[in-house]
N, C-alpha and C positions, 0 to 999 in steps of 0.2 A: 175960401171957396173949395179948393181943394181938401182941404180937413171935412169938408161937412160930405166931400162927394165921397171919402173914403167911409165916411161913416156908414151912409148911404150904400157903401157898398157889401160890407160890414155886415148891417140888419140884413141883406136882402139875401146874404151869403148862409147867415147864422139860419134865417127863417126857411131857405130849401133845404139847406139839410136837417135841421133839426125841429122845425115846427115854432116850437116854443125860446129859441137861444136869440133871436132879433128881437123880442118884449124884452129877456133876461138883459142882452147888450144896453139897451137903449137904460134901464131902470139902473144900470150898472155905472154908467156914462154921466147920469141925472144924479146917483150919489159923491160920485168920484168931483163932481162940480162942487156940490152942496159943501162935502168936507174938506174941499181943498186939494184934494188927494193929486199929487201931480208926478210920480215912479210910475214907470211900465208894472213892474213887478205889483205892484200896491194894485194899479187897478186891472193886475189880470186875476190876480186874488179875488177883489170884489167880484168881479166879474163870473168868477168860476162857484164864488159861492151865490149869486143869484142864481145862475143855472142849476147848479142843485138842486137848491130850494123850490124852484119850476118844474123842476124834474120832477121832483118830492109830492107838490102839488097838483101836477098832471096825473099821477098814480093813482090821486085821492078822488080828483073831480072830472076824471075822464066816466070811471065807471056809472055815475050818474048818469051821463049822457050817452049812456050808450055802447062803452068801449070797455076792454078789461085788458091788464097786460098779460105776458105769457114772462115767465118771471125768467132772468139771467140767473138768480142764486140757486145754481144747484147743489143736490148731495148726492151719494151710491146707489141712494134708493129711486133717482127720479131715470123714468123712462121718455121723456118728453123734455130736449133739453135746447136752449137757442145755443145757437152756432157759436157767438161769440159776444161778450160783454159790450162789446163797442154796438150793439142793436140798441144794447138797452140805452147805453148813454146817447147814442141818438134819435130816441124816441120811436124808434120804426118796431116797438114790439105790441103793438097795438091791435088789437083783432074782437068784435061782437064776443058777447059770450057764448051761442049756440057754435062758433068758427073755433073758440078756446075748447068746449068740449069735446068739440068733432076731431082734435089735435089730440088731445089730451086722451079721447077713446081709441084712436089710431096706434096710439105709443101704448095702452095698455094691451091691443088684440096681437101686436108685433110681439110684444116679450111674452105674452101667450103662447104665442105658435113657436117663435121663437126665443127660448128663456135668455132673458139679461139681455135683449137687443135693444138698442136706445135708438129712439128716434130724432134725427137734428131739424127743427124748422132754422128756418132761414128772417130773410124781410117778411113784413107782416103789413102795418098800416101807420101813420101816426093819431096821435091821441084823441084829438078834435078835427070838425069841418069836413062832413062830405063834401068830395070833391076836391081836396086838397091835395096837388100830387106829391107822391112820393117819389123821387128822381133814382137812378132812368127809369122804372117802371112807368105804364103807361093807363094800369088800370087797379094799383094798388091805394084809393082814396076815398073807400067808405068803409072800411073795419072789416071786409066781406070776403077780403084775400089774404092768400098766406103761401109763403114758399116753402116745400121741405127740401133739404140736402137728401142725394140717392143715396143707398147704401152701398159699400164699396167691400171691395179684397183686394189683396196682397197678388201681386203678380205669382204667387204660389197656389191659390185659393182661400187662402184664410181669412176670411172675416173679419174686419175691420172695425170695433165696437165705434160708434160716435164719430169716425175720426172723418172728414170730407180732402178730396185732394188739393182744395185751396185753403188759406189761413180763414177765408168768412164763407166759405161753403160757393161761391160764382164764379165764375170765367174759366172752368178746368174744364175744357169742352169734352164731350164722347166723340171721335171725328166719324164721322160716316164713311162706310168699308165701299170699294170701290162697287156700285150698281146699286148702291143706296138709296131711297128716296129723295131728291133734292127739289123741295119746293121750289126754292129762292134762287136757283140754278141761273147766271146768267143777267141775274136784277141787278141795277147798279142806281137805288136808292140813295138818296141826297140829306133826305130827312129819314134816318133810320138809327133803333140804338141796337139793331142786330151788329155788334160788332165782333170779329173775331179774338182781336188780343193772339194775334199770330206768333208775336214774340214774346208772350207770356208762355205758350204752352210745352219746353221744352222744361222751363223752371220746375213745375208741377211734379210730381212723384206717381208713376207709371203703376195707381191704381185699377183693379178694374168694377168695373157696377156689378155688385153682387145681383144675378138675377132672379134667384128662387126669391130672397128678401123684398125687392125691388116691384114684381110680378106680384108678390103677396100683398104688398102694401097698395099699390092700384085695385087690386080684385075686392079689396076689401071697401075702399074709397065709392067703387064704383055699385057697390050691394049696401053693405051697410051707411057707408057714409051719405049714399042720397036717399036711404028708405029713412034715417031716423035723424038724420045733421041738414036735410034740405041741401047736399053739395049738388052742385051746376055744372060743374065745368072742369077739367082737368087741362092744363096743357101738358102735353109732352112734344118731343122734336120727334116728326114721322116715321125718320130712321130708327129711333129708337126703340119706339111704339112696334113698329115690324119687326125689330128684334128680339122683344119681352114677350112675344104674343100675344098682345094687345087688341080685342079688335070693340069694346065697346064703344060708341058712337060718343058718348059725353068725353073719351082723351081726344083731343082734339092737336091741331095744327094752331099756335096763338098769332100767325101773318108772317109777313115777311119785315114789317118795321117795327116788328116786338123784339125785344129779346132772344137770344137762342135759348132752348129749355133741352138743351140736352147736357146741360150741368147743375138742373134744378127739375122738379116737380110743382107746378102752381096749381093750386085749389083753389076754387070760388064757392061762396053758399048765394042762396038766393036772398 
């Protein structure tokens, strides 16, 4: 009983994070019986080569349905680059194709204005099934969202090509300077993934958000990317927004039990 609850627990663990890795477990599980296979090591092998293979075939038969990846393999020449390869292997690189161009036109109008600037998205969607969340996110589960990384400098001003202050581009908070806008001022939510990571933020390296870069890349989201990408919705954190000077009505405030987005930038298409 116990073996079958871990298992159980297993699929349910593989399937939030990664979409597709509770089918690859279980099909992993189903051969490891068949042949006998009875080494940790032997059936994490199997195991790691079903998920590939899922992986492999998620890339293939997602875009039928709707979805396209935003690819991990870069080179020198890409301006449009995901944060870190662990996106890819856990399948959250997932986004519509008009959301992959809208991305894709973003990071060429940047190194435009600004030559050699790289743009970093972040989390994106997984493969299949509106409606499937993406953890913690709370509204990244129809191909229709996407996260970028801000652009950053050096506590000197120097521009920062690609680089984000955390290792996956989240939790490196911008703190609000004191008479800042504080929505959430005072809430003391139960059910919220507004979390701080108070003790994460001394670890971080005392970047600052490039704002000319940062300012250009919203002006542009908010003209071109809803005249010709259908985008919806921006979030930013309000302090922020009042500090870029920001004032179109589509950046918005994403509540007080979302996320904080004052270490990311979220896009929505329609």
């Amino acid at each position: 009983m116990f073996r079958f609850a871990l298992h159980v627990l297993i699929v349910l663990l593989l399937t939030l994070l990664t979409q597709i890795g509770g089918v690859a477990y279980l099909i992993a599980l189903v051969a490891s019986r068949v042949w006998g296979i009875r080494r940790f090591l032997a059936k994490l092998a199997i195991f790691l080569l079903c998920y590939a293979g899922a992986t492999f075939a998620a890339g293939l038969t997602a875009p039928m349905l709707g979805r396209v990846p935003l690819s991990c393999i870069s080179s020198a020449t890409d301006r449009l680059v995901v944060r870190s390869p662990i996106y890819c292997l856990l399948n959250r690189n997932y986004v519509t194709p008009d959301l992959r161009d809208l991305a894709k036109a973003l990071a060429a109008h940047m190194n435009e204005e600004f030559p050699g600037t790289v743009t970093v998205a972040l989390d994106a969607n997984f493969p299949f099934v509106n409606g499937f969340p993406l953890l913690p996110h709370l509204s990244h589960a129809d191909g229709k969202k996407l996260d970028f990384a801000y652009y950053y400098k050096d506590a000197d001003g120097a521009f920062l090509n690609g680089v984000t202050r955390s290792p996956i581009g989240y939790f490196a908070f911008e703190e609000p300077a004191p008479g800042d806008e504080l929505p959430c001022k005072g809430r003391n939510d139960w059910l919220t993934t507004r979390w701080n990571f108070d003790a994460l933020q001394p670890l971080f390296p005392a970047y600052r958000i490039d704002e000319q870069r940062t300012s250009a890349a919203v002006a542009w989201l908010t003209s071109e990317g809803m005249a010709r990408f259908g985008l919806q919705k921006i979030f930013i954190e309000p302090h922020l927004k009042n500090a870029l000077g920001i004032t179109d009505n589509h950046v918005r405030f994403q509540g007080c039990r979302a996320a904080r987005h004052d270490d990311h930038i979220h896009i929505q298409v329609e």
